[in-house]
N, C-alpha and C positions, 0 to 999 in steps of 0.2 A: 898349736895354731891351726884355726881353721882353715882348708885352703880351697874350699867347695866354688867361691866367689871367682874362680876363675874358670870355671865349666861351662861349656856349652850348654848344658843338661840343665831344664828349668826344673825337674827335682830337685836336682843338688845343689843348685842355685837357691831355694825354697828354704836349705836349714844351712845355709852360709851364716847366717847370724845366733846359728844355736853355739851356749856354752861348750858344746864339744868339742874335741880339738881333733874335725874329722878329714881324713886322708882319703886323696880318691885311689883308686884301684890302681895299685904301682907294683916296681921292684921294690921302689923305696919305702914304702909304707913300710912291706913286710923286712928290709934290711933293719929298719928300726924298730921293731919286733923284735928281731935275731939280736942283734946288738943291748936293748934293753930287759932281754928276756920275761918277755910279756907275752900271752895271748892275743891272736888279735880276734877283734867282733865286727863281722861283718855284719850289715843291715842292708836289705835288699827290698826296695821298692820301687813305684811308679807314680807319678802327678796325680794322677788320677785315683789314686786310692785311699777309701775313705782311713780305712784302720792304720794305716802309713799316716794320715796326718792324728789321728789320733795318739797315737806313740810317740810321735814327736814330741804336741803337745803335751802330753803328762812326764815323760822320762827325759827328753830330749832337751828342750829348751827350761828343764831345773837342774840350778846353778849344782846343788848336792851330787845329783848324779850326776850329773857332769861330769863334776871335781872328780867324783869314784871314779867313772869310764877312762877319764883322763890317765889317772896316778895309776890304775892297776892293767888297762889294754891301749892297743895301738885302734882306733876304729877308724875304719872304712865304711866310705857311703857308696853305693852303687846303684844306679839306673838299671834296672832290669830290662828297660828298653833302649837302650844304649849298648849293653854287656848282656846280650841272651846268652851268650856261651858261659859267662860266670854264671848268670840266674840258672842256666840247664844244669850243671853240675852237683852245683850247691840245693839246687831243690831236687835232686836226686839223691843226694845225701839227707836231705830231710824227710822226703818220703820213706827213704827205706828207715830211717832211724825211730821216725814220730808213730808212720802210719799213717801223716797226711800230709797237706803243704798250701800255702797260700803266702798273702803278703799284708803284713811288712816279715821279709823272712830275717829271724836274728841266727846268725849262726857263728858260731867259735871255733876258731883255727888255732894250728902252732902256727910258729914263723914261717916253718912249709909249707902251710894253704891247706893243713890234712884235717877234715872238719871231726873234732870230737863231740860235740853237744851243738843241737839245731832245734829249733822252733820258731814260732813264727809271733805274733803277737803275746807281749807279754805286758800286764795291768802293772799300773803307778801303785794301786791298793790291794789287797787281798778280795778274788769273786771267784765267784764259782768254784773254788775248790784249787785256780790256777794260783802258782807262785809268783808274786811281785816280782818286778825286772831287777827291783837291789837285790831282792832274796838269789834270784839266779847269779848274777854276778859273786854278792858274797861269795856264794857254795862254791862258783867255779874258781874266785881266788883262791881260795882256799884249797882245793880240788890240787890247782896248780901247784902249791907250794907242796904238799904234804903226799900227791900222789901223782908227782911229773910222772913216772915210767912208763904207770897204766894208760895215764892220758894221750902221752905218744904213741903208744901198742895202739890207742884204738884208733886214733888217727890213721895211723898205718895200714890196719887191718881195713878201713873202710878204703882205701884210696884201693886198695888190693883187690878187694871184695870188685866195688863198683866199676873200677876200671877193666876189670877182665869180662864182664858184662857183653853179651852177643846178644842183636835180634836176629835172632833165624831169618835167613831169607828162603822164600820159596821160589817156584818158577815162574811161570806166566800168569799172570790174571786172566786165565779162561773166562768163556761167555757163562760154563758150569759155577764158577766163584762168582761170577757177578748175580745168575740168579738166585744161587742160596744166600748172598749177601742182603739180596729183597728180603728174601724170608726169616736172617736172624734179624732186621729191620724191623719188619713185622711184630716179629714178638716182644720188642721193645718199647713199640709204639704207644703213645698214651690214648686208647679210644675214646677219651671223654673230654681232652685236652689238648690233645695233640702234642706232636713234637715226642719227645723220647726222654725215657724217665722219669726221675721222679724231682723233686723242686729240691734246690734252684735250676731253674730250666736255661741254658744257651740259648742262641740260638744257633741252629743244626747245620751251618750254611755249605760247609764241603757234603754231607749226607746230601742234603737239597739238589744240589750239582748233579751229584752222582745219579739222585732216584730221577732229575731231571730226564737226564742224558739217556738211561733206561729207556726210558718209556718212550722217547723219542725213535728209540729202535728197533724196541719189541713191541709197541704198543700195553704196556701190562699197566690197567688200570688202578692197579692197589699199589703202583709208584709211583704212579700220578696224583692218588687220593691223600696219600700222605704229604705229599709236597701239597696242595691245593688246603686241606686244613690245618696245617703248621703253617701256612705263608700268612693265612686268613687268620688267626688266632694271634698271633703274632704280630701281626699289620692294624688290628683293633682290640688291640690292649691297653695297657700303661706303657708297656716298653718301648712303644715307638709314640715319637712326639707328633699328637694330631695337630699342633699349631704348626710348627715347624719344619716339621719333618724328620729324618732320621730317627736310626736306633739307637738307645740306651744298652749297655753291658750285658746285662741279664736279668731274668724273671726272679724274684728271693722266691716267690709263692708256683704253685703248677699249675696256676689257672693265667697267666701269664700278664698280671696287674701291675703289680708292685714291680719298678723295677731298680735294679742300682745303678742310679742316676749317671753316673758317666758316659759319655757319648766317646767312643773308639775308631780311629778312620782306619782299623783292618776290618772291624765288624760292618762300614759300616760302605766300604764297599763294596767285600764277600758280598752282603745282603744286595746291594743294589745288581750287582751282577746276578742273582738267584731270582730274582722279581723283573730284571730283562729280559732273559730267558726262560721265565715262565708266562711273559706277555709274548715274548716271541713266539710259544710254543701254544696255546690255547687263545692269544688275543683278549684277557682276562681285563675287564677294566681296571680294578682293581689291581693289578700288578702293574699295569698302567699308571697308575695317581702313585704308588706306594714308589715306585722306581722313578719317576720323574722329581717328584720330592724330596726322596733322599740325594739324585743326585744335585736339586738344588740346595741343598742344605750343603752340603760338600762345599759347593763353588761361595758358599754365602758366608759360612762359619769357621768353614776349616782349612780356605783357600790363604796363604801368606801370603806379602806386597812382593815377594819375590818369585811367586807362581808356585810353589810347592804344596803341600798338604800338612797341615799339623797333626800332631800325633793325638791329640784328646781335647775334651772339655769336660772338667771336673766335675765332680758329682756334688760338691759342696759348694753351697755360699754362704759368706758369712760364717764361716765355721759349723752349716748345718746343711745337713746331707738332705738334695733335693728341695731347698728353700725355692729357687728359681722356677721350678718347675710344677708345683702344688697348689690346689684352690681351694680356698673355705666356701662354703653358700655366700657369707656375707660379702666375700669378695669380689664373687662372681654379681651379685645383686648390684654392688657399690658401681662395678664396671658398667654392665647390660640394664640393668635397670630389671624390677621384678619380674617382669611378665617375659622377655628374654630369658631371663638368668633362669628363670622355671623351665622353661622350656632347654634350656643346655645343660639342667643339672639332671635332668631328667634322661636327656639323650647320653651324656658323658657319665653316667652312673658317679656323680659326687655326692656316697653314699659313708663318707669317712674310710675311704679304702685304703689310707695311709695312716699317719700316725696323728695325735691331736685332733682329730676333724678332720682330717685336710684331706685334699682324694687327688688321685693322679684323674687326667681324663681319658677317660678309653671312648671307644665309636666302635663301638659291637652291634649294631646295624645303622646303615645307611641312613641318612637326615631325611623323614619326608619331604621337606624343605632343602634340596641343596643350597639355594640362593640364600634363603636366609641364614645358613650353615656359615657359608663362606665369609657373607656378611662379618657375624657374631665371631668368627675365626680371627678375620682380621683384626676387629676391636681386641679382643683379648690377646692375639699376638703383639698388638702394639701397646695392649697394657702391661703387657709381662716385661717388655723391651723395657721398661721404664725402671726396673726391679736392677740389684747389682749382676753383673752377667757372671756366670762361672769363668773360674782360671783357666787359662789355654795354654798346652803345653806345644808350644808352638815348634817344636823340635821337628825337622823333617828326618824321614826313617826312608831307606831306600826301598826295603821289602815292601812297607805299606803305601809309599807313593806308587810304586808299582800293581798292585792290588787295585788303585784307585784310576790308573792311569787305564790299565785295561779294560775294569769295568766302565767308565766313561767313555774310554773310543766306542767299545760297544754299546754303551746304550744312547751313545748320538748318534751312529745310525740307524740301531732300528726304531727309536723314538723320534727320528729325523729331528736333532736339536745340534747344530753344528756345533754352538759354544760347549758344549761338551768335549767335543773333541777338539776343537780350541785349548781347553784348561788341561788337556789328557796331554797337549803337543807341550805346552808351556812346563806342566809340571816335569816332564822327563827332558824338556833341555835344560831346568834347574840341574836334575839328579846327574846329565850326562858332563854338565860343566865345571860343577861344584865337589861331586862327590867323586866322580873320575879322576885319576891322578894321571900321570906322564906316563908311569910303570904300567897301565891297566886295571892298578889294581880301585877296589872298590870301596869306600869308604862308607860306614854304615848312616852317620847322622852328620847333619846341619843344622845353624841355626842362624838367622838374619845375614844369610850368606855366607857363611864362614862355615869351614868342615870342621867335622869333630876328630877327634882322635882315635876312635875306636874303627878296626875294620871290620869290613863286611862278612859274614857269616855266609851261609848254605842259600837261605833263602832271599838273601840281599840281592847275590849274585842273579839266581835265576827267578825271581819275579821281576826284576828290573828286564833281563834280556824278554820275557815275556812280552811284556809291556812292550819292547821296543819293538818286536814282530810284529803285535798286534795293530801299534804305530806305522807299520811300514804296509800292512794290509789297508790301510783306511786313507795312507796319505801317499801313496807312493813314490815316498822319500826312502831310496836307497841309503841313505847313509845310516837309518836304524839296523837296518839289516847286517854294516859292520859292525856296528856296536856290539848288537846279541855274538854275532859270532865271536868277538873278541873275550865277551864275557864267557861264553860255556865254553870256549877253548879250555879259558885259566881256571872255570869248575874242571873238568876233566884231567887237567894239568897237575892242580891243587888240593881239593875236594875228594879225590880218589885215591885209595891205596889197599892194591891187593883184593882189587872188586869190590870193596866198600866204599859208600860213600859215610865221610865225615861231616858235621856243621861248621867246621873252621879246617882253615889252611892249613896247609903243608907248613907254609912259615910265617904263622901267623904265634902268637903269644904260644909259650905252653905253658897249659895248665896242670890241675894235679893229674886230672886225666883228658882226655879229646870225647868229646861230645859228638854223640852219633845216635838219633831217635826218629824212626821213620812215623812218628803217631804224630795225628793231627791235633792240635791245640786245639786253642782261640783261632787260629790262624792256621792253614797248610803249614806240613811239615816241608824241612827245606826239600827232603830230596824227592817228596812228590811234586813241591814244583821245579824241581829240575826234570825229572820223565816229562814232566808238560813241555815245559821251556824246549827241551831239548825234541820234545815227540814233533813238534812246531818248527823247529829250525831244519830237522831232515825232510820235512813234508816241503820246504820250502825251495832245500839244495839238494835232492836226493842223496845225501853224504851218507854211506854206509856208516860211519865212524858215528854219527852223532845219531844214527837208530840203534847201533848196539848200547851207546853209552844211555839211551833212551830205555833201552829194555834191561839194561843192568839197571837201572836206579827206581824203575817200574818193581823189577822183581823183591828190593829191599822191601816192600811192603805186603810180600806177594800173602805170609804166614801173617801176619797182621789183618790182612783184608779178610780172608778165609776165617778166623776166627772174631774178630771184634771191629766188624764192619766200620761200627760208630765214631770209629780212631783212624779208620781208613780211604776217608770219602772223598777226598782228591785224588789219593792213587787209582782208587776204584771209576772216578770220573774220567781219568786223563785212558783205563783202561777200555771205558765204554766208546769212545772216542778211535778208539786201534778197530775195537771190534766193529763199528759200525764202515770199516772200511780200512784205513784212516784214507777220508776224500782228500783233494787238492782242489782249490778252484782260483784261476788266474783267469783276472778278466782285463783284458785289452780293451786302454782308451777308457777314460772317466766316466762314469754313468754310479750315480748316485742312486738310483731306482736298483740296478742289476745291484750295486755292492750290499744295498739292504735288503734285497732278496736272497743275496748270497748267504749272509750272515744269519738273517731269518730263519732260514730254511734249510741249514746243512745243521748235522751236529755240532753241536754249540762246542766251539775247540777247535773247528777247523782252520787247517791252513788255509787264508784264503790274501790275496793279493790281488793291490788292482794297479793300473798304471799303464804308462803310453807303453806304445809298443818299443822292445829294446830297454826298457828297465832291467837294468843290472842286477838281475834275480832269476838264479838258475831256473825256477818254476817259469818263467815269464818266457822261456827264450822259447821264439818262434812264433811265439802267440801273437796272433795279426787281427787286424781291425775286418770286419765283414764287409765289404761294399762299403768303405769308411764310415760304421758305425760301430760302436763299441761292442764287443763280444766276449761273453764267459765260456771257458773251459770247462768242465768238469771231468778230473782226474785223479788216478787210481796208480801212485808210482810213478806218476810222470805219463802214464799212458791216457791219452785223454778222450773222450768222446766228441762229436761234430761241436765245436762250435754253437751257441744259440746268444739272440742279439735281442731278444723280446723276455723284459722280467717275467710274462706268465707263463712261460717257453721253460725258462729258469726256473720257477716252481713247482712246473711238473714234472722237471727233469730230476731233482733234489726230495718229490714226494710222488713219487710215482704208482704208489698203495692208494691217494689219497684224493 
């Protein structure tokens, strides 16, 4: 019996109606494994992913295989964004088994969860040389019956292997690691392209941070120039939507056109937060329009009736990947009329740069015509509106509302756009109500207000408490300020053992083994935003406890950053950030001018805190109004310097080179 139909998860919600008879990730699943002596087949994907619905469709929803997956395994369907601690495992197990990893992951277990055979997409027909998905199932029934012992050994052998698994940790993130960090950057770099690598291109958004934050300290132009032609390249491509704004997943090609269509609210406020603070930092127009946009695209597309953020918007409509978002000539002609549509095929390069004709639009230079630009923008945004809209995986994620919730306080003050920080306050009293239990502990997903089941992981905990600093800086609402501490108490508490930090609890599910990966994704690694989280909560309370547990969880990535930067660009951020001080800045009595001067102009990461005088926030205490006007601090430890009451007083104080 299917029992998907009762999940919060609009994944699993999505093959509730397949023939399969699929189980979500239980005891019971696998007790019914054990009891029927069956392998079980996990399948691991996301809403948003194209080749996840493609497998569906050919294996999944035919009645034959079915019937086969049925009679011969127990399946499991899992949310990779729901269950990142099952996806970390099991695609650790497929890397090291395949060689590579992606999704939709197929991977075969015993009744123990000990993975002997993984892959990842597997064809309904015979291509490329790949094995049909009956052909794999045969083999492995067969496999089972005729060679259980082996099967078990390597089960075993892998759960052994994998789980004995160390990343080195090093010591500090010296200012020596952060400059050769530029320089294996450097050679990474694509000089014709930008961004790093070779295609399909990300994009870089923790590296971005990091070479930000650099240059903010050293002044080094060639970590400037790499963020300014990757922002740029990247901002007038295909990948980001000139109608509407936001980023699409990633570039398939290295000239950063074509992209895959899915729109991501972790990409999608990493980005928007990297385009704040590259307008913060240079006043770039361009990061200006590109950061205003995405975050309107946010509050327009990916905002719930419940204030929270959704987790995606599919890449497919109508069963075809990037339908919604692609132009023919004739369409654009039918829309603008010819002498228009000439002129916008011309500026959008709709040169067939996708597939059939069709061209994604890029804006690789500037409209000589803004006016008419915007015009011709609107027409064809409200012609597109008329099209079927992609599926919305409307799930709220704690890590990612968080993500979004920071980057929106900050970019509504220094874009001075208050409703930002409006939807930044909205979305974390969703996550603090909903996903918050009585115990503290933290719940990873919702959905239509209801909590999901699955708890919160590494990164849940401390991008939320981030978020809630960031919140307590912008609104000077003490009661964020419990929150965070509550939260990185029970990282510290839960999260740690024996100087390690882990991605899941102390008493959280166990798995075959506990997951512990300092490398940055798609997304910050958990336990570099916990150094942040927590490098922010001691700048806040001078709490020794919470800068050593700051520079323990710093250090997990120390051998990482040192050698493969590109995996390391939060840690190496949150590091640039210590070295440039780490400043404090508490400013007494509300002043809107001084708070976006503050945030402007300190490195981007600073503690910074505003509120009447007597806010319940150890940074705060003493801090008095000037001649009852509002007055910044700026501090070093808690030791502060004179008072100043004039924002340009404040800019030269914060850029004193400059």
């Amino acid at each position: 019996m299917n029992e998907l139909g009762a999940s919060t998860s609009p994944y699993l919600r999505q093959h509730a109606g397949n023939p399969v008879g699929w189980r979500q990730w239980s005891e019971g699943a696998f007790a019914e494994a054990r009891e029927r002596d069956v392998p079980v087949f996990l399948s691991i994907g996301y809403s948003a992913c194209h080749w996840c619905h493609v497998m569906a469709h050919e294996s999944f929803e035919d009645e034959a295989t079915a019937a086969y997956l049925n009679e011969h395994f127990v399946s499991i369907k899992v949310d990779r964004e729901e269950r990142p601690d099952v996806d970390a495992i099991y695609m650790e197990a497929t890397v090291a088994m395949t060689g590579q990893g992606g999704w939709p992951m197929s991977v075969f277990l015993t009744p123990a969860g000990e993975p002997f055979f993984c892959g990842t997409y597997f064809p309904s027909e015979p291509r490329h040389g790949m094995a049909t998905f009956r052909q794999v199932l045969e083999s492995l029934t067969d496999a089972w019956r005729t060679k259980r012992d082996q099967i078990d050994q390597i089960g075993r052998d892998v759960v052994a292997q994998l789980g004995a698994r160390s990343h080195p940790a090093g010591g500090a993130i010296d200012a020596e690691t952060l400059d050769r960090a530029v320089d294996l950057l450097r050679a990474e770099f694509d000089p014709v392209d930008a961004g790093f690598g070779r295609a399909p291109k990300f994009p870089p958004s923790m590296v971005l941070d990091f070479l930000l934050r650099h240059h903010r300290r050293t002044g080094s132009a060639e970590a400037l120039r790499m963020v300014t032609e990757t922002c740029e390249r990247m901002a007038r491509g295909g990948m980001y939507d000139q109608l509407a704004g936001g980023f699409a997943r990633y570039s398939v090609d290295g000239q950063w056109v074509v992209p895959h269509f899915e729109k991501m609210l972790y990409d999608n406020a990493l980005l928007l937060d990297v385009y704040t603070q590259w307008f913060a930092l240079t006043r770039e127009p361009l990061a200006e329009r590109i950061a205003t946009e995405t975050a309107d695209f946010l509050l327009a597309e990916l905002r719930t009736p419940e204030g929270g953020f959704a987790s995606a918007l599919d890449a497919d409509t109508e069963g075809v990947e990037g339908k919604y978002y692609v132009w023919s000539p004739d369409e654009l002609r039918d829309v603008l009329g010819r002498d228009d549509a000439a002129w916008v095929i011309d500026l959008c390069e709709v040169t067939g740069t996708f597939e059939h004709g069709l061209s994604v639009l890029q804006l690789r230079n500037d409209p000589d015509d803004s006016a008419r630009w915007n015009k011709l923008r609107s027409v064809l945004r409200d012609a597109r509106n008329r099209r079927t809209y992609p599926a919305r995986d409307d799930k709220i994620v704690a890590a990612w509302n968080g993500l979004a919730i920071t980057a929106l306080a900050r970019a509504g003050v220094v874009l001075a756009r208050p409703e930002y920080v409006e939807a930044a306050v909205g979305a974390a009293g969703l996550v603090r109500e909903v996903h918050l239990d009585e115990s503290g502990r933290l719940h990873r997903t919702s959905r239509d207000g209801k909590v999901g089941t699955a708890h919160g992981v590494l990164e849940d905990y401390a991008a939320f408490a981030q978020a809630c600093l960031t919140l307590l800086g912008v609104t000077g609402d003490a009661s964020w300020l419990t929150t965070a501490e509550s939260l990185l108490s029970r990282v510290i508490e839960q999260f740690v053992a024996d100087g390690t930090f882990y991605d899941t609890a102390a008493d959280a599910e166990a798995l075959a083994w506990r997951p512990k990966d300092p490398t940055d994704n798609a997304s910050p690694s958990g336990v570099s935003l916990a150094a942040e989280a927590l490098t922010t909560l001691a700048s806040l309370t001078g709490s020794t406890r919470y800068e050593a547990a700051a520079e323990q969880a710093l250090a997990a990535s120390a051998a990482l950053a040192a050698r493969a930067p590109r995996f390391a660009g939060r840690a190496l951020a949150v590091a640039e950030t210590l070295a440039a001080g780490p400043l404090e800045i508490a400013i007494a009595g509300v002043s809107d001018e001084l708070l976006r001067v503050a945030i402007t102009n300190s490195p981007w990461g600073t503690a910074v805190v505003q509120g009447e005088p007597g806010l319940d926030v150890p940074l705060m205490a003493g801090r008095e109004l000037r001649d009852g006007r509002p007055a910044a601090y700026v501090c070093q430890k808690f030791t502060c310097r004179l008072p100043v009451v004039l924002p340009e007083d404040l800019r030269r104080e914060l850029n004193p080179a400059r």
